[in-house]
C-alpha positions, 0 to 999 in steps of 0.5 A, spaced: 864 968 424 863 966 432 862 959 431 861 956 438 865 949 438 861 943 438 863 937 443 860 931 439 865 926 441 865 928 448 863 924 453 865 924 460 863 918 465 866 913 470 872 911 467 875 917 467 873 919 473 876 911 475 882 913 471 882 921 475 883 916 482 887 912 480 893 915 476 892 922 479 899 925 474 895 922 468 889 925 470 891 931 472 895 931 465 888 930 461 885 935 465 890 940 463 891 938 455 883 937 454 880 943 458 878 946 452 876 941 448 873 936 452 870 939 458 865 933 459 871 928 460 875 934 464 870 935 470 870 926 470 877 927 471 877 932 475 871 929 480 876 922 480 882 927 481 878 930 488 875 923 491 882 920 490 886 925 492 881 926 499 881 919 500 889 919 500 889 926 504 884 921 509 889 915 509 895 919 511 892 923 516 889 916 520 896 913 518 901 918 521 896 922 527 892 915 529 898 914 535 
C-alpha cells in the first residue's frame, strides 16, 4: 500500500528561516537531515540559508573590492 506521508507536524516559518541566517552550518545540517520529512521547515531554512549567505557574499565583495 502507497500511502502518501503526512506532514501534521510540519511547520515552516520565521524561525527557521532565522535560524537558516544565523547559524548557516546548522541550517544546512537540518535541511539535509530533514529534507524528506519535513520539506516545509526545509524551504524556511533553505530561504534564510540563501538571504544569509547573499548578505555575507554582499559584505565580503564591499569589504575587500571598496579600495
Amino acid at each position: 500500500m502507497n500511502e502518501k506521508p503526512t506532514f501534521d507536524n510540519d511547520y515552516g516559518g520565521f524561525l527557521w528561516a532565522l535560524i537558516g541566517f544565523l547559524i548557516p552550518v546548522v541550517g544546512l545540517i537540518l535541511y539535509f537531515i530533514w529534507n524528506d520529512d519535513k520539506p516545509r521547515r526545509c524551504e524556511s531554512i533553505k530561504t534564510g540559508f540563501t538571504i544569509g549567505f547573499v548578505c555575507w557574499f554582499v559584505t565580503w565583495a564591499l569589504a575587500n573590492c571598496g579600495s
